[in-house]
VOLONU-739558 format. One record per atom (N, C-alpha, C): residue number from 1; atom name; z, y, x; residue in one letter. Coordinates in nm, 3 decimals. Layout:
# VOLONU-739558
- NUM:CA:Z:Y:X:A
...
***
This chain:
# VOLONU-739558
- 1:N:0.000:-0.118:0.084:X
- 1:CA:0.000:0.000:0.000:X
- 1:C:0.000:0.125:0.089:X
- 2:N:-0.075:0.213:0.028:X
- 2:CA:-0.098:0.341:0.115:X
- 2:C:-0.022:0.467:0.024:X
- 3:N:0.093:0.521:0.091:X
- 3:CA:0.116:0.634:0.018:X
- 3:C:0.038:0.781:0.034:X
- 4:N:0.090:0.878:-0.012:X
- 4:CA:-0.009:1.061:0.008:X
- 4:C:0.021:1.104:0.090:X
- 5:N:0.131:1.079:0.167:X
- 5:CA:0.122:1.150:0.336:X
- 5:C:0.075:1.030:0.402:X
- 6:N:0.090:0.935:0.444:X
- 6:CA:0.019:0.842:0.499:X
- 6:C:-0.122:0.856:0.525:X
- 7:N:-0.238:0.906:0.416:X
- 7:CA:-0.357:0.928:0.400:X
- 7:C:-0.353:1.087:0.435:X
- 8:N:-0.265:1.188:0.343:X
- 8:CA:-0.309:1.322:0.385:X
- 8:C:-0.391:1.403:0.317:X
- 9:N:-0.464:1.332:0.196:X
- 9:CA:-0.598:1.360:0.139:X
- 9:C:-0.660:1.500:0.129:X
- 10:N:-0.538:1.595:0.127:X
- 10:CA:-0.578:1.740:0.127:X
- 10:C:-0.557:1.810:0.233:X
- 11:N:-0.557:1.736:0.340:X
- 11:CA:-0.538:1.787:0.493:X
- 11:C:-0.680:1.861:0.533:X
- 12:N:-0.710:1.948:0.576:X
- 12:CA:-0.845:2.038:0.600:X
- 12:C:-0.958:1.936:0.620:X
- 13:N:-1.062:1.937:0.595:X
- 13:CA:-1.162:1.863:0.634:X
- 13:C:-1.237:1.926:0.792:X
- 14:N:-1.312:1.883:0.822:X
- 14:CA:-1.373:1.982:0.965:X
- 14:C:-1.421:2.067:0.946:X
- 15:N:-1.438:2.161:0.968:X
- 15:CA:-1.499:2.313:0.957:X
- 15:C:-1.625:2.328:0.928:X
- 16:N:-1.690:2.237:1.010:X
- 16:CA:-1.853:2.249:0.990:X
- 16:C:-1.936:2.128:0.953:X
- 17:N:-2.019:2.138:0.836:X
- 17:CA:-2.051:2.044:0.757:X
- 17:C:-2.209:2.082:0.703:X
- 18:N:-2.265:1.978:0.680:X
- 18:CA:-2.384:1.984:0.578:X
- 18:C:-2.437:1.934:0.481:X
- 19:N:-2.478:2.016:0.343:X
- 19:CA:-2.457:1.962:0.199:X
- 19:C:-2.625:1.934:0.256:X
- 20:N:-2.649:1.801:0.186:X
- 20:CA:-2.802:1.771:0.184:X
- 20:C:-2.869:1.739:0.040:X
- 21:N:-2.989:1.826:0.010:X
- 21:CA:-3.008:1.775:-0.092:X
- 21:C:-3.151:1.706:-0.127:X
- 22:N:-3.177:1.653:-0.218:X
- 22:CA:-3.318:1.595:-0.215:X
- 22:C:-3.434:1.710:-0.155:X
- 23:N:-3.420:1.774:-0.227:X
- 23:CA:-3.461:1.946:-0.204:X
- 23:C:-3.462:2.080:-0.180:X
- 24:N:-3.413:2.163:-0.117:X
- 24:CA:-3.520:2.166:0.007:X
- 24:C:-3.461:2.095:0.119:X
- 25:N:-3.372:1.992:0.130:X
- 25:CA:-3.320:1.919:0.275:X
- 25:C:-3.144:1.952:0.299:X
- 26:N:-3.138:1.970:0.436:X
- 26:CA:-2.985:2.013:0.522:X
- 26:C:-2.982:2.162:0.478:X
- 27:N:-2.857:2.227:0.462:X
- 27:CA:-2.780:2.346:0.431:X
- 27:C:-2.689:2.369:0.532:X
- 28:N:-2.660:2.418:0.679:X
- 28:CA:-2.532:2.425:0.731:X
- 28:C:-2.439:2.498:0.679:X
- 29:N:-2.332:2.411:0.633:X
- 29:CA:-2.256:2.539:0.588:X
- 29:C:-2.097:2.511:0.657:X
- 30:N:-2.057:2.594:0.611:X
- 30:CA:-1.887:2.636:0.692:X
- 30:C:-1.789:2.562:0.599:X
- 31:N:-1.670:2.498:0.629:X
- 31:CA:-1.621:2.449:0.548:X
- 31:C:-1.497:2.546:0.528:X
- 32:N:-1.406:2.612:0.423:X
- 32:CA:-1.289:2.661:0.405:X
- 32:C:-1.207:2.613:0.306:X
- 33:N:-1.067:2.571:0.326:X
- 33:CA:-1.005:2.517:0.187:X
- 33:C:-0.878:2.653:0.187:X
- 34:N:-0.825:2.645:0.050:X
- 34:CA:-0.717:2.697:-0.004:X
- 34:C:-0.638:2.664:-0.112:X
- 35:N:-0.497:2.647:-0.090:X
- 35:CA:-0.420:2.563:-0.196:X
- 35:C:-0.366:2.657:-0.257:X
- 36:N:-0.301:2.647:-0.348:X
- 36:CA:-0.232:2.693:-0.423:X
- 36:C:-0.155:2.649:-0.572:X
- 37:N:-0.035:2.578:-0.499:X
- 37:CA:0.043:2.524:-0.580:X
- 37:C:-0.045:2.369:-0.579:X
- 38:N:-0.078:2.267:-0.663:X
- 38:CA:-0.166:2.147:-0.652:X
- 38:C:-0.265:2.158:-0.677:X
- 39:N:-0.343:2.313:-0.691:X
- 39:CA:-0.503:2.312:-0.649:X
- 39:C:-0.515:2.310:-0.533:X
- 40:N:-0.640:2.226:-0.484:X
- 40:CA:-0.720:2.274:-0.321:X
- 40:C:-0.834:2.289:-0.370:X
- 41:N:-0.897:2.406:-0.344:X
- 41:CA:-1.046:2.506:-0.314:X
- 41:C:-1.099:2.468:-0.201:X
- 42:N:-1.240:2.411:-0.232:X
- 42:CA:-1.305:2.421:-0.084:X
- 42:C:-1.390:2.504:-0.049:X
- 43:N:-1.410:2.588:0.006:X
- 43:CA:-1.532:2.686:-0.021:X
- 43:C:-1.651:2.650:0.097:X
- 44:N:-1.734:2.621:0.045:X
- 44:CA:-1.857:2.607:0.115:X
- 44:C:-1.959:2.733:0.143:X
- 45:N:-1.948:2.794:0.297:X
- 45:CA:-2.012:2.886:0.304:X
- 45:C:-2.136:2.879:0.404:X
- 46:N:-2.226:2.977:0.326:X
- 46:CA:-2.362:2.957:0.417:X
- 46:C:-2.410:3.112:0.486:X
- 47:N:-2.422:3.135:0.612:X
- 47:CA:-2.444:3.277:0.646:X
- 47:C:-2.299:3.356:0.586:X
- 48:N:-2.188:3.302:0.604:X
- 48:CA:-2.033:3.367:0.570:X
- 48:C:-2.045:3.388:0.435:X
- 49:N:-2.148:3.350:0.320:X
- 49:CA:-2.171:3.393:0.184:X
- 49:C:-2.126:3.227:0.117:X
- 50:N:-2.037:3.300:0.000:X
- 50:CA:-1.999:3.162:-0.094:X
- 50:C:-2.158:3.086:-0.128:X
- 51:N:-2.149:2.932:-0.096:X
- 51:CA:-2.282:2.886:-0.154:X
- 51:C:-2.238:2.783:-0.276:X
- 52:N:-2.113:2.717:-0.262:X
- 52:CA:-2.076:2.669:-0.350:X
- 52:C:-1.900:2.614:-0.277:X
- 53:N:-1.862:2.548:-0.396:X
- 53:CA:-1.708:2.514:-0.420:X
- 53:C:-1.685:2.366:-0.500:X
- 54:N:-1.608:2.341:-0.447:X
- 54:CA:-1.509:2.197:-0.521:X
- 54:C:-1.368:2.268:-0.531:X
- 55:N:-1.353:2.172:-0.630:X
- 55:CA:-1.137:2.207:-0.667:X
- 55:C:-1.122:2.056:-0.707:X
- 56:N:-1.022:2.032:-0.630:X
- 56:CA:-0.923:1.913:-0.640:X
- 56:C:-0.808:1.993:-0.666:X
- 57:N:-0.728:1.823:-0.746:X
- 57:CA:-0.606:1.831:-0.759:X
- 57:C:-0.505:1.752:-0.689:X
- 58:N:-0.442:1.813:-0.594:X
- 58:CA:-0.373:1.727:-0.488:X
- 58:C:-0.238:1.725:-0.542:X
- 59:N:-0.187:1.613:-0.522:X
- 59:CA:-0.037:1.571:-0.584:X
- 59:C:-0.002:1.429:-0.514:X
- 60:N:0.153:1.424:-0.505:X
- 60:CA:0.174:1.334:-0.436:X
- 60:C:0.170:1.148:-0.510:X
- 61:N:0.142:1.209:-0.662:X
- 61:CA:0.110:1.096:-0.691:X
- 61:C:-0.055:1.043:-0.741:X
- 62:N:-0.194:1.185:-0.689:X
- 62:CA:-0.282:1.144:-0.691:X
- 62:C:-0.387:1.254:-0.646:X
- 63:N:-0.493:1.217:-0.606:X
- 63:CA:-0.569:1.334:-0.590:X
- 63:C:-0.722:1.288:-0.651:X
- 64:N:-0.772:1.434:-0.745:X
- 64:CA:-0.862:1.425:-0.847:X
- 64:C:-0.938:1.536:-0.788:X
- 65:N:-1.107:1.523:-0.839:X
- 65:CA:-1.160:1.622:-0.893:X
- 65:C:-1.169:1.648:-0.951:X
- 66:N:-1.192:1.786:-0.939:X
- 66:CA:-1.209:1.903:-1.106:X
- 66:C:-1.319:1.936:-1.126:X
- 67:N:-1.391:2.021:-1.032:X
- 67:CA:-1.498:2.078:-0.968:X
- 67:C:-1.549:2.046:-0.887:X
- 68:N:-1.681:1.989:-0.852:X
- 68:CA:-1.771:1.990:-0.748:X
- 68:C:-1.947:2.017:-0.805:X
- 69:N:-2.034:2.010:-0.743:X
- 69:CA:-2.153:2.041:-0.733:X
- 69:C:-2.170:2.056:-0.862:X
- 70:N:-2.140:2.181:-0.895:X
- 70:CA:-2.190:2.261:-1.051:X
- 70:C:-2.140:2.218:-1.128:X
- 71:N:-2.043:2.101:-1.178:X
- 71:CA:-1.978:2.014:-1.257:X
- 71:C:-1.861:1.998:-1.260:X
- 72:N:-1.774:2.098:-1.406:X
- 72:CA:-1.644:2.042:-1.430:X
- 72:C:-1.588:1.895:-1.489:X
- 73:N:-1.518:1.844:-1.450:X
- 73:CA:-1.453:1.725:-1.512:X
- 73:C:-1.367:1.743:-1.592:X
- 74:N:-1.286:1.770:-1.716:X
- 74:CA:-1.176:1.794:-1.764:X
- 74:C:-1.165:1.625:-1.870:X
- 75:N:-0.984:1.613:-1.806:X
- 75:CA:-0.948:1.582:-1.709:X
- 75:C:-1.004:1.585:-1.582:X
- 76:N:-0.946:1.660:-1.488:X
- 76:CA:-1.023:1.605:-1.317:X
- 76:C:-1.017:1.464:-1.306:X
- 77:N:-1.084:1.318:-1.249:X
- 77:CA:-1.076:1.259:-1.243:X
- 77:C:-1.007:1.212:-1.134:X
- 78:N:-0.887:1.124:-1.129:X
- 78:CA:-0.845:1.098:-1.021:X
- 78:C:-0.900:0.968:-0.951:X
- 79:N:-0.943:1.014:-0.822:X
- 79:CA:-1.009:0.941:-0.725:X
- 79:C:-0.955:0.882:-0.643:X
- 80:N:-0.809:0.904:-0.579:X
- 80:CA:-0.719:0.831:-0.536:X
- 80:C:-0.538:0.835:-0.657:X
- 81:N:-0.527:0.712:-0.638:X
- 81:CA:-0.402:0.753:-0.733:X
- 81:C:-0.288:0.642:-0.592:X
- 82:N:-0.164:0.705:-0.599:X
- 82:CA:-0.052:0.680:-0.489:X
- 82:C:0.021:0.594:-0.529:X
- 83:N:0.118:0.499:-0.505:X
- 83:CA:0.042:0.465:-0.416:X
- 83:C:-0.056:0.327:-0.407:X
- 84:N:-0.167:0.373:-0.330:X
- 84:CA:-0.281:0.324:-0.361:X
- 84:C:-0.331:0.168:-0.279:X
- 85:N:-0.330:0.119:-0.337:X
- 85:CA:-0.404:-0.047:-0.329:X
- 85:C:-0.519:-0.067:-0.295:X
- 86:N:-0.587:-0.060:-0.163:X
- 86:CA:-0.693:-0.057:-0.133:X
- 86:C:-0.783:-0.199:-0.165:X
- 87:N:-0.870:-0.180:-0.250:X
- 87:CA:-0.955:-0.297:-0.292:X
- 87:C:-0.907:-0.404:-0.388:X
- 88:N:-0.805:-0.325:-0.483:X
- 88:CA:-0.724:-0.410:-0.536:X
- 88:C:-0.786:-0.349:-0.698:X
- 89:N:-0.746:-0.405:-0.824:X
- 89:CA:-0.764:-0.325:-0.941:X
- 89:C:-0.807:-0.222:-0.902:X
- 90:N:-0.937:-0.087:-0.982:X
- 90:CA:-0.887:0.027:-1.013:X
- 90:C:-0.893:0.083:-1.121:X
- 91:N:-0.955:0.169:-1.182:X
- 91:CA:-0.845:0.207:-1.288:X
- 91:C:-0.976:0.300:-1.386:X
- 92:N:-0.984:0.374:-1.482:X
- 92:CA:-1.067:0.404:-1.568:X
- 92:C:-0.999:0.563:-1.596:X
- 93:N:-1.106:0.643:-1.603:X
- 93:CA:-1.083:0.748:-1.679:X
- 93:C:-1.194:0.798:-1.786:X
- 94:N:-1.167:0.865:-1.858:X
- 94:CA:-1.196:0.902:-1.967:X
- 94:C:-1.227:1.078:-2.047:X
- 95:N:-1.319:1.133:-2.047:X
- 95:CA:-1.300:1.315:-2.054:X
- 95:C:-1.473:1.380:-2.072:X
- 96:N:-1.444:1.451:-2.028:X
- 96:CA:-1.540:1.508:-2.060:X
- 96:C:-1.649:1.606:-1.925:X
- 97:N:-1.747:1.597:-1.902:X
- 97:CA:-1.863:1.632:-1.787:X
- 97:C:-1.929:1.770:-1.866:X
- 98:N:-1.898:1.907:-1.797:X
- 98:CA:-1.925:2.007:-1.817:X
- 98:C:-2.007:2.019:-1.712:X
- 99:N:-2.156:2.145:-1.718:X
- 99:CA:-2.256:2.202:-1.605:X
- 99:C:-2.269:2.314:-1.672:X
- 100:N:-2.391:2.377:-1.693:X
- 100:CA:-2.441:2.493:-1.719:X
- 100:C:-2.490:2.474:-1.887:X
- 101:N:-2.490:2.331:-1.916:X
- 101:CA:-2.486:2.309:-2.080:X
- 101:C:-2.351:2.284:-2.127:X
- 102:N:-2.387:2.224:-2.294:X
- 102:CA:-2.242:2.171:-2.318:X
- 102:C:-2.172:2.074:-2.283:X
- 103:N:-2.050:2.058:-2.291:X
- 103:CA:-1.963:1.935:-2.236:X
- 103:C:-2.044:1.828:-2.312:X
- 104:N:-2.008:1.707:-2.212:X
- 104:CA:-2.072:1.582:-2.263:X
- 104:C:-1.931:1.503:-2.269:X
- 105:N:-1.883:1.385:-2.338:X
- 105:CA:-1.853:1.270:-2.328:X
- 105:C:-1.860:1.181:-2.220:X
- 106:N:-1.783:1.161:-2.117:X
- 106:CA:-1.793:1.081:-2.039:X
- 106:C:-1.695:0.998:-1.972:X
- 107:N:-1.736:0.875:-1.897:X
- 107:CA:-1.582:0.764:-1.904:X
- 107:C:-1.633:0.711:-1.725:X
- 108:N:-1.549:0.671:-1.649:X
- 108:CA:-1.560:0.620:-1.569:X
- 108:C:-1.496:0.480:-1.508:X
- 109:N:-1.498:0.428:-1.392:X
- 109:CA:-1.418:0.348:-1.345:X
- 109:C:-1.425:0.393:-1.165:X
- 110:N:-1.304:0.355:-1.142:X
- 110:CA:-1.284:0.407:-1.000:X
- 110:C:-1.230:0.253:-0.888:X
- 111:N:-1.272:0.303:-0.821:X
- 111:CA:-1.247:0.180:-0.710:X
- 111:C:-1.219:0.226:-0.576:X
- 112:N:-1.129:0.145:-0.469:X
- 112:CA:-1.133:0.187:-0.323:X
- 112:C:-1.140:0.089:-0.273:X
- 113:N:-1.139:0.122:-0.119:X
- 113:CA:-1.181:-0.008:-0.018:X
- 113:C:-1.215:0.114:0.097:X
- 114:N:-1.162:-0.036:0.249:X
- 114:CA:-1.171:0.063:0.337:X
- 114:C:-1.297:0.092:0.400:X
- 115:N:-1.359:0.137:0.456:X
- 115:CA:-1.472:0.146:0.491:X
- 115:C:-1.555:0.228:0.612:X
- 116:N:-1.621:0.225:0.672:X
- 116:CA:-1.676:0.280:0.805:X
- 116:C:-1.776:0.394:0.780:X
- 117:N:-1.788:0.496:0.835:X
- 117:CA:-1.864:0.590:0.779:X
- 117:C:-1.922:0.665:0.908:X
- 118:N:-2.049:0.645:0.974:X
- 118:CA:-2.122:0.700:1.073:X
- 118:C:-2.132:0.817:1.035:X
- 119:N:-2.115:0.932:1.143:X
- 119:CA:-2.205:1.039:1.115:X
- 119:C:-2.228:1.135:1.239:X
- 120:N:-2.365:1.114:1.264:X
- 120:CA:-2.401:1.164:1.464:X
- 120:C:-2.386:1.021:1.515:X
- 121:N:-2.350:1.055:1.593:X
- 121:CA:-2.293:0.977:1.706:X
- 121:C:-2.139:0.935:1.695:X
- 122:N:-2.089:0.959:1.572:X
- 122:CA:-1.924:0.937:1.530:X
- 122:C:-1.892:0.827:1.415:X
- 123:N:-1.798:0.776:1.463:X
- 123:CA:-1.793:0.643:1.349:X
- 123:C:-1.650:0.661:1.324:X
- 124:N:-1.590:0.696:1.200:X
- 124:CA:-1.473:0.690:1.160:X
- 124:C:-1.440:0.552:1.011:X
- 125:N:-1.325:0.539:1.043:X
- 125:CA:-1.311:0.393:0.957:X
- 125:C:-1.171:0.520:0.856:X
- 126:N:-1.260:0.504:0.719:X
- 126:CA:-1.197:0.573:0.602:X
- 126:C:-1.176:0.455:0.513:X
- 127:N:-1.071:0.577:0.434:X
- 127:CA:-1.040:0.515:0.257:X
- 127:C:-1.212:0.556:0.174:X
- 128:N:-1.288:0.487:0.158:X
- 128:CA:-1.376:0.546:0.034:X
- 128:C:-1.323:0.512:-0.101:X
- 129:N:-1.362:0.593:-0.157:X
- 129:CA:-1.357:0.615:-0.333:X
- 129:C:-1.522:0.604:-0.399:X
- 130:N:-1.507:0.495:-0.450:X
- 130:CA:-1.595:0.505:-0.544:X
- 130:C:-1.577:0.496:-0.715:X
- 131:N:-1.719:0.587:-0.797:X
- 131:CA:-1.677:0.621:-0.889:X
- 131:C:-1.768:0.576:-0.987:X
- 132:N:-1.815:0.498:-1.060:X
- 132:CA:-1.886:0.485:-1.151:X
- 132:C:-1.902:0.551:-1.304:X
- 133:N:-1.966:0.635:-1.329:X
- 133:CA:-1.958:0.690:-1.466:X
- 133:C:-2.099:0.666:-1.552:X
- 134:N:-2.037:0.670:-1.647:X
- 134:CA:-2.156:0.713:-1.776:X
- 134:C:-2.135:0.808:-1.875:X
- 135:N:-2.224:0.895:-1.873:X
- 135:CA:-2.224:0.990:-1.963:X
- 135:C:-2.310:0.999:-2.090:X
- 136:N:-2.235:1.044:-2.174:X
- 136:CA:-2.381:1.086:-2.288:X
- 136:C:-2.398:1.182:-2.361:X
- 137:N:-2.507:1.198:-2.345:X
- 137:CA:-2.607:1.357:-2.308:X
- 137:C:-2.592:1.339:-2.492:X
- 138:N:-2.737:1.426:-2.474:X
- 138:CA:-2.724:1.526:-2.655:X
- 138:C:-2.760:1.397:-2.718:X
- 139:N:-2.779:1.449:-2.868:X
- 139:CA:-2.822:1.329:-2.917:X
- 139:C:-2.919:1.224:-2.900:X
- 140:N:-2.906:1.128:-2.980:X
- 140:CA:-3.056:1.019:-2.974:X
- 140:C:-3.098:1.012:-2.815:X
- 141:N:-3.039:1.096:-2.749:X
- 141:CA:-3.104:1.014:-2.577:X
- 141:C:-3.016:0.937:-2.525:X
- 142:N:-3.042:0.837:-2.439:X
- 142:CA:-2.983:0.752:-2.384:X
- 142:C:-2.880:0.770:-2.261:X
- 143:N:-2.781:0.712:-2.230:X
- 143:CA:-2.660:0.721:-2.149:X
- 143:C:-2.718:0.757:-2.031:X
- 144:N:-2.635:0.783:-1.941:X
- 144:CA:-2.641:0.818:-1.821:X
- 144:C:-2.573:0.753:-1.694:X
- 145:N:-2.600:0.705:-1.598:X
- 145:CA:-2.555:0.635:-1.548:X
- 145:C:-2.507:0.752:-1.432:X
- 146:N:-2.383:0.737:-1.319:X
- 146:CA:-2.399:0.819:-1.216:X
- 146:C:-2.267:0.786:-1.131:X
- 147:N:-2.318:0.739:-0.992:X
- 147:CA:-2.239:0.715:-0.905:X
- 147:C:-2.183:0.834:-0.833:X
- 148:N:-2.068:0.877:-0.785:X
- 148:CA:-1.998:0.933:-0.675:X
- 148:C:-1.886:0.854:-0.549:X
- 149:N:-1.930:0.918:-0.467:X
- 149:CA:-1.878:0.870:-0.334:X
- 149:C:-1.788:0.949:-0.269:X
- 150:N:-1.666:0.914:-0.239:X
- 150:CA:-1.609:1.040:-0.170:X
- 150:C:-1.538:0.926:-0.033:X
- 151:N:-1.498:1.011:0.065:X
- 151:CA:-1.459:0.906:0.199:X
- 151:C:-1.350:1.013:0.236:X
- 152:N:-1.248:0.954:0.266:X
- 152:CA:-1.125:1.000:0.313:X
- 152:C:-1.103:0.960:0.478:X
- 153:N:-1.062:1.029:0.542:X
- 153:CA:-1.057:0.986:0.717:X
- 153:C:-0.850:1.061:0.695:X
- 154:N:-0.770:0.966:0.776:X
- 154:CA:-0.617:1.021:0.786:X
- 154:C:-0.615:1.147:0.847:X
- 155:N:-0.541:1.237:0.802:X
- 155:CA:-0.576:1.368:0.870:X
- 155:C:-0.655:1.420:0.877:X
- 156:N:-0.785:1.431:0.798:X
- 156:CA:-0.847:1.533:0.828:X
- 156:C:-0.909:1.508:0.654:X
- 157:N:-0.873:1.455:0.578:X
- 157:CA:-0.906:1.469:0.439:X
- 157:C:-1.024:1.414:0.408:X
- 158:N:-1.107:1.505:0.316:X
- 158:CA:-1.192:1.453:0.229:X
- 158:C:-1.315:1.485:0.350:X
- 159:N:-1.370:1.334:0.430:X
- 159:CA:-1.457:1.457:0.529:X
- 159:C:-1.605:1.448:0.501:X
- 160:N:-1.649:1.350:0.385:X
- 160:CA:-1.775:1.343:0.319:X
- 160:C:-1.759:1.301:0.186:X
- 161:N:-1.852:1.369:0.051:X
- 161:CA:-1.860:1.274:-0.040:X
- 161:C:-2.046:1.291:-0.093:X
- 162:N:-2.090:1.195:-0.179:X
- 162:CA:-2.209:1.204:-0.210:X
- 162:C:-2.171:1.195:-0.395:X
- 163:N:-2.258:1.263:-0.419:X
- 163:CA:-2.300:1.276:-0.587:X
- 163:C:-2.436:1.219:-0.597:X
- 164:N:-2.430:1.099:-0.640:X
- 164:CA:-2.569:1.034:-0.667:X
- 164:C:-2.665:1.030:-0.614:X
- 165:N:-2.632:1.071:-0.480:X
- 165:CA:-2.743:1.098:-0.356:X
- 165:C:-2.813:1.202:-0.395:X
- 166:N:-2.837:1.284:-0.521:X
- 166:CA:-2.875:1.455:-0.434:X
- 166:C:-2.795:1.553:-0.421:X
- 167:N:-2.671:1.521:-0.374:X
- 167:CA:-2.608:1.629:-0.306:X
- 167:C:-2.489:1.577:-0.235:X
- 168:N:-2.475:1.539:-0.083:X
- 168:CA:-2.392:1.525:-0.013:X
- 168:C:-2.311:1.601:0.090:X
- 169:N:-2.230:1.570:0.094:X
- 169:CA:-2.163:1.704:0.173:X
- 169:C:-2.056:1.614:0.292:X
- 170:N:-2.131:1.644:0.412:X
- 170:CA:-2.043:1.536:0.562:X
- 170:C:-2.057:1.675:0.652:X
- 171:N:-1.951:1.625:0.760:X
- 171:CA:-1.936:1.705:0.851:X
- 171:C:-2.055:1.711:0.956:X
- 172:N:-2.048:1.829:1.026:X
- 172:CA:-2.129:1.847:1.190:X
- 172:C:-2.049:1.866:1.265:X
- 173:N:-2.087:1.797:1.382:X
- 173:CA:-2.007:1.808:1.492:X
- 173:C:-2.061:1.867:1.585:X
- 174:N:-2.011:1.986:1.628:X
- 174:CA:-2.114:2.113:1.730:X
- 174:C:-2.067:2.098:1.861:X
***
């Protein structure tokens, strides 16, 4: 069993990182977090200008997202819950997937396991989180399927996650 200081999950990630997306490619951007009270803010900056943001909810008995790539969760979904059983049961949530339309209906299942995560020339052995959801959109159209990935390294937090593969966000190492 892994407890929330043990892992650290809201411990800074590395400074310098790149969101990649199907289109137009790599983004370098700057990484900045800020807590306040059991929010953590990450601010992703490009040319010192906000390009985008995540908000987690860090707590010692779980840490969720709220916010990431244009998409509220309400409930945030918790992606690690404490203390945590790596590869053992995980667990289901249930809420609702907000963007720039209306909230949708949506349910997930969450899972961990430990796992190895290249990036450069760097190989760190993390907690990943994986997330399976389905959503459903407006009427009469069909569900939605959509994976998220997030990877935890001890001490240094959340240091990559992917949203369905078009939009990932891992560190650079300069």
């Amino acid at each position: 069993m892994i407890g929330y200081h043990d892992l650290e999950p809201a411990a800074d990630p590395p400074p310098n990182a790149s969101l990649q997306y199907e289109q137009p490619g790599n983004i370098p951007v700057t990484v900045k977090t800020e807590r306040r009270g059991d929010l953590l803010t990450v601010d992703l900056l490009a040319h010192d200008e906000l390009f985008d943001n995540e908000r987690y909810v860090a707590s010692p008995d779980l840490f969720a997202v709220a916010y990431a790539a244009g998409e509220d969760y309400v409930p945030p979904i918790p992606i690690l819950k404490f203390p945590l059983n790596l590869g053992g049961p995980g667990w289901t949530w249930s809420g609702t997937l907000s963007s720039e339309k209306d909230p949708h209906p949506a349910t997930a299942t969450v899972s961990t396991h430990e796992a190895k995560v290249t990036v450069g020339a760097s190989t760190f052995w993390t907690v990943r989180c994986d997330v399976d959801m389905v959503i459903a959109p407006y009427r009469n159209a069909p569900v939605v399927a959509r994976h998220l990935s997030f990877w935890f390294e001890k001490g240094h937090g959340l240091i990559k996650r992917d949203f369905a593969g078009t939009q990932i966000r891992q560190p650079v190492f300069r």
